[in-house]
C-alpha positions as CSV (number, residue, x, y, z in Angstrom):
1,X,118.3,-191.3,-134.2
2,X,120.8,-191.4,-130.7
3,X,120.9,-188.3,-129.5
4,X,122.7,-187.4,-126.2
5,X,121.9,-186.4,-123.1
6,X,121.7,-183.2,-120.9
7,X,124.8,-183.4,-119.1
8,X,127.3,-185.2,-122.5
9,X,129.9,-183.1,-124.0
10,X,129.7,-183.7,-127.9
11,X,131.8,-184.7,-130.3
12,X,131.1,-181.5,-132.4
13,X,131.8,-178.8,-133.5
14,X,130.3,-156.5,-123.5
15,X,130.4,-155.1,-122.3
16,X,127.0,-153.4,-122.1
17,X,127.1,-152.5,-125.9
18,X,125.8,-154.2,-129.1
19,X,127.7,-155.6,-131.6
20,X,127.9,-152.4,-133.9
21,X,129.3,-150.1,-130.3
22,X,131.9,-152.5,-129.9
23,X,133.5,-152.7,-133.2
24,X,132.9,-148.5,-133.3
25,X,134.8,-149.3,-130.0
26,X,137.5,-151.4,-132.3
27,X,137.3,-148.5,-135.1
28,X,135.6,-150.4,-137.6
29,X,132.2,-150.2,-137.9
30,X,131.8,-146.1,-139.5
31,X,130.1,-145.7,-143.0
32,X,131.7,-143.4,-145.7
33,X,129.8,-143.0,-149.0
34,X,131.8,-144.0,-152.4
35,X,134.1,-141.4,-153.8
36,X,134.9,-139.9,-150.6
37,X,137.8,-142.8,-150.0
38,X,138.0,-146.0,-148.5
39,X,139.7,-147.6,-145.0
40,X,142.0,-150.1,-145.9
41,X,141.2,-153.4,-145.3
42,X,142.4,-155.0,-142.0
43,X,146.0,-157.0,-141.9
44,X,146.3,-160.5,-140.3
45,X,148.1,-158.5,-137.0
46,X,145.6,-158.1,-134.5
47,X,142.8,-155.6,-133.4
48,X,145.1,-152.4,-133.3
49,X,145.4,-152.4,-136.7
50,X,141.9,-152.2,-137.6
51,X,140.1,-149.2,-139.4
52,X,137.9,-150.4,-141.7
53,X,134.8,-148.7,-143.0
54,X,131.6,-148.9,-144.3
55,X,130.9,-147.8,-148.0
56,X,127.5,-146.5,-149.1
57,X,126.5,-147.2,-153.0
58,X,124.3,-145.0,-154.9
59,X,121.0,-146.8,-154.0
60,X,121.9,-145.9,-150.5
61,X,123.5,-149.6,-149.5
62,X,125.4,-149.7,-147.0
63,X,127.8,-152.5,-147.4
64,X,131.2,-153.4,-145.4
65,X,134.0,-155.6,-146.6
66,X,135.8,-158.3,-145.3
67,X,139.2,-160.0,-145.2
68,X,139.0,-163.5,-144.4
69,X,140.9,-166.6,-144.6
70,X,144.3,-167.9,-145.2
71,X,145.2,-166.4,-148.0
72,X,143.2,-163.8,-146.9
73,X,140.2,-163.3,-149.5
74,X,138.0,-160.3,-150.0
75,X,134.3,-160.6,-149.3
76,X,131.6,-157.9,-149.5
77,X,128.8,-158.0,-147.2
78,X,124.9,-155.9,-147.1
79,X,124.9,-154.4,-144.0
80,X,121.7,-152.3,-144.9
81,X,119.8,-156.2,-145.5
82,X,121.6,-157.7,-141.8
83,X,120.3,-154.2,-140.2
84,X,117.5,-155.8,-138.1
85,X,119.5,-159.1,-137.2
86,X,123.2,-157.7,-135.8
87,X,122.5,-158.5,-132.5
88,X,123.2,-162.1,-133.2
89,X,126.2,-161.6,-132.7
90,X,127.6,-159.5,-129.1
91,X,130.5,-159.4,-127.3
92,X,130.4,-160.7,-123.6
93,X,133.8,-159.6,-121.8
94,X,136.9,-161.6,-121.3
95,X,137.5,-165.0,-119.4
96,X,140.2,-166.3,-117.7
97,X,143.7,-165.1,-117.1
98,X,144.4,-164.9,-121.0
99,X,141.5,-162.1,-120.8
100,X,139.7,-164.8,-123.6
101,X,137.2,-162.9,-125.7
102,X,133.6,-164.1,-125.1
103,X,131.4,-164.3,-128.4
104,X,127.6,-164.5,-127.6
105,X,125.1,-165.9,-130.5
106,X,121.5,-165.5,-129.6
107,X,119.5,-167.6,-132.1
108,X,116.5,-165.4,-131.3
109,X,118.2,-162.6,-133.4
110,X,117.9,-164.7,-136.8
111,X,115.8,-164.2,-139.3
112,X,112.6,-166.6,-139.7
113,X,113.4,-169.2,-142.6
114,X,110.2,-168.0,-144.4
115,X,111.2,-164.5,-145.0
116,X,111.3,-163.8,-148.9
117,X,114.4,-163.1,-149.1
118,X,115.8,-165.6,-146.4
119,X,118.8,-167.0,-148.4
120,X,120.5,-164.1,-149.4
121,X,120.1,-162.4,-145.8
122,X,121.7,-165.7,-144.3
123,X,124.6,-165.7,-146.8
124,X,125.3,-162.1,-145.8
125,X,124.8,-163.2,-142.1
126,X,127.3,-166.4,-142.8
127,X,130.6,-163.8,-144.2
128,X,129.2,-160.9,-141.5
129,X,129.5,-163.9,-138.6
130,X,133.2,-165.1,-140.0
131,X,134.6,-162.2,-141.0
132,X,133.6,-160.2,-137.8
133,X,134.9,-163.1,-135.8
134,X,138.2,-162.6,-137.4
135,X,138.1,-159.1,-136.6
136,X,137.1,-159.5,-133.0
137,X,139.4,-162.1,-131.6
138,X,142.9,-161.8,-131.3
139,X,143.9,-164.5,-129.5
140,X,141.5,-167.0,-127.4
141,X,138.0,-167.1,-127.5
142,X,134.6,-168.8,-126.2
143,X,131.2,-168.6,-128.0
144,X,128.6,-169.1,-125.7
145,X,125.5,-170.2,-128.2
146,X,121.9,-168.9,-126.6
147,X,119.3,-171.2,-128.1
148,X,116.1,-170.5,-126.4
149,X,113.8,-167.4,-127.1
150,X,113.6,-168.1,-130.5
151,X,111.4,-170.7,-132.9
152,X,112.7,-173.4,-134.6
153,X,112.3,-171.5,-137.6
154,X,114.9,-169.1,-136.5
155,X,117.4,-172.2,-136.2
156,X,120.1,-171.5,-138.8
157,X,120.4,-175.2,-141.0
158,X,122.7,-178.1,-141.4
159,X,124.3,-176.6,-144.5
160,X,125.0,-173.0,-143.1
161,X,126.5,-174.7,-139.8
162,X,128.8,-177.0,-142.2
163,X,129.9,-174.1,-144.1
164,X,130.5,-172.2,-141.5
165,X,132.9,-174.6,-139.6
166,X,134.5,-175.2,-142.8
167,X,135.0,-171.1,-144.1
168,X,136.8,-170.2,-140.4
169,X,140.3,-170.4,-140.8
170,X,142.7,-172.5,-138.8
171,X,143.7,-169.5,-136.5
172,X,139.9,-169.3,-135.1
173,X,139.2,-173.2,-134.9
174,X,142.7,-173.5,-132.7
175,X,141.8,-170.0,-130.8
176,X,139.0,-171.4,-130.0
177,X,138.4,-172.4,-125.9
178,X,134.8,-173.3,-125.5
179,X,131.8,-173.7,-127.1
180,X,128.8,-173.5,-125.0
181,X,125.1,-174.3,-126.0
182,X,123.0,-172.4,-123.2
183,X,119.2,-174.1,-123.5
184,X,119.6,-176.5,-125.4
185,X,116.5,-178.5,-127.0
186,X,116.4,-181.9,-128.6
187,X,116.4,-180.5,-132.5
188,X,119.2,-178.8,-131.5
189,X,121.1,-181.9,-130.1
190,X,119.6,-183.7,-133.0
191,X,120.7,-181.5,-135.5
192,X,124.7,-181.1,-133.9
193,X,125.0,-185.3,-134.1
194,X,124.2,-184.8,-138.0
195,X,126.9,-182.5,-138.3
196,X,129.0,-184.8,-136.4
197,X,131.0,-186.1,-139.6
198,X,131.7,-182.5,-140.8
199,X,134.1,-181.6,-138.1
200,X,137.0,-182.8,-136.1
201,X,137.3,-184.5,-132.8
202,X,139.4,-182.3,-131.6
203,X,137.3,-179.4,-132.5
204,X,134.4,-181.4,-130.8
205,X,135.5,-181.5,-127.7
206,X,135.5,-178.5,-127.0
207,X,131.4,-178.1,-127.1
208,X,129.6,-178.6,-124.1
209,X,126.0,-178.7,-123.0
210,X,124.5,-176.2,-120.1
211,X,121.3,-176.0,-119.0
212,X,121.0,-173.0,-117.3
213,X,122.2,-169.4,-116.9
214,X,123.6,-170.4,-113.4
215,X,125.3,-172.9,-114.8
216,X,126.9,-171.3,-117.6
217,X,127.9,-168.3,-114.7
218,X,129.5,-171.4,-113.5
219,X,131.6,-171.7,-116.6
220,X,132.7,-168.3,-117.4
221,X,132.0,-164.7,-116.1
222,X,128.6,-163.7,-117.4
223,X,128.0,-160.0,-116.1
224,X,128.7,-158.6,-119.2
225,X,127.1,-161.0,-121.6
226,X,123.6,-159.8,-123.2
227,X,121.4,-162.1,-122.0
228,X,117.7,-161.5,-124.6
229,X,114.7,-161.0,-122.5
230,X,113.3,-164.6,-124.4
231,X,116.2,-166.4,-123.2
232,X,116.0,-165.0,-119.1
233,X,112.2,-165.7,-119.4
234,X,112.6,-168.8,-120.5
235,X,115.5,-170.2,-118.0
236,X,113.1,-168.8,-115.0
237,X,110.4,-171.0,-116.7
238,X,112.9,-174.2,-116.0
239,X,113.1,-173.1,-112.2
240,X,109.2,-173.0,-111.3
């Protein structure tokens, strides 16, 4: 299989708080139990007119719904299941004159493909990911992709990358800047030139390789992006 090199651009596709602070931040990330009322689900608008909440059932499931797509479709997600993986997703600041939204996704924060329940988590994971996307960016974005400190059995597959490119709706693919892979190994390189035929050229170009924190400082402002002690480790490994 060709795979590309370090330095090729493929054809492919916080502040200092976690995810779950900064859509408290936003206003939607607080849990109400059933019966006491619910927030109304988010228009297409932007981030001021947010104020969703969390529902808890009577097993003590916390779960938090979704409005995605175009038309926008309902989908519910088990926040009580995603509880030990949300910091797979962060927000990293703003970038360049448009104040673009950064969107960090550390690979060390997903769950190991042998855990017994490994599907359904990822499925909740896959409508958590798109739908707080939607509710995150308002206008441009980046996603800076952090691929080292983490196994390979923490890499999410070819199927759950396809489906995700194909769930986001037009809005995000056109909103989106930049999509930088920080780290990354041959599987991963391997595994974006299978996915090659799934998505669109133009979409594509927009992904490019970095290999090193300096680099990708380089690229976009990085003081407020959560860099996981696995990934700084390992990009001082690179330098000795």
């Amino acid at each position: 299989m060709e795979t590309p090199s370090d330095s090729e651009s493929l054809h492919f596709p916080n502040y200092d708080l976690d995810l779950e602070d900064d859509l408290h931040r936003l206003g939607v990330a607080s849990h109400k139990p059933f019966g006491s009322g619910s927030g109304s689900l988010p228009d297409q608008t932007g981030l001021s007119a947010l104020d969703k909440e969390d529902v808890v059932d009577s097993n003590g499931t916390r779960w938090r719904c979704f409005s995605t797509g175009d038309p926008p479709q309902e989908s519910r997600v088990n926040m009580t299941v995603l509880e030990p993986f949300l910091r797979v997703l962060s927000h990293g600041g703003y970038h360049g004159d448009g104040m673009d939204d950064i969107v960090v996704f550390s690979s060390c924060y997903l769950p190991e493909n042998h855990l017994e329940n490994y599907q359904y988590v990822m499925d909740n994971l896959f409508r958590f990911v798109v739908g707080t996307l939607e509710l995150m960016v308002a206008e441009n974005y980046v996603i800076v992709y952090l691929c080292s400190g983490s196994q390979k059995d923490k890499l999410p597959g070819i199927g759950w990358l396809r489906d995700w490119y194909t769930t986001i709706d037009r809005r995000l693919r056109k909103n989106l800047k930049g999509f930088y892979v920080v780290h990354p190994t041959w599987y991963i390189k391997a595994l974006i030139t299978i996915i090659k035929p799934f998505i669109s050229s133009k979409f594509s170009r927009k992904l490019q390789f970095v290999d090193s924190l300096q680099e990708l400082s380089q690229l976009i402002p990085t003081e407020h992006v959560q860099i996981p002690e696995g990934v700084r480790q390992y990009d001082q490994s690179l330098s000795r």
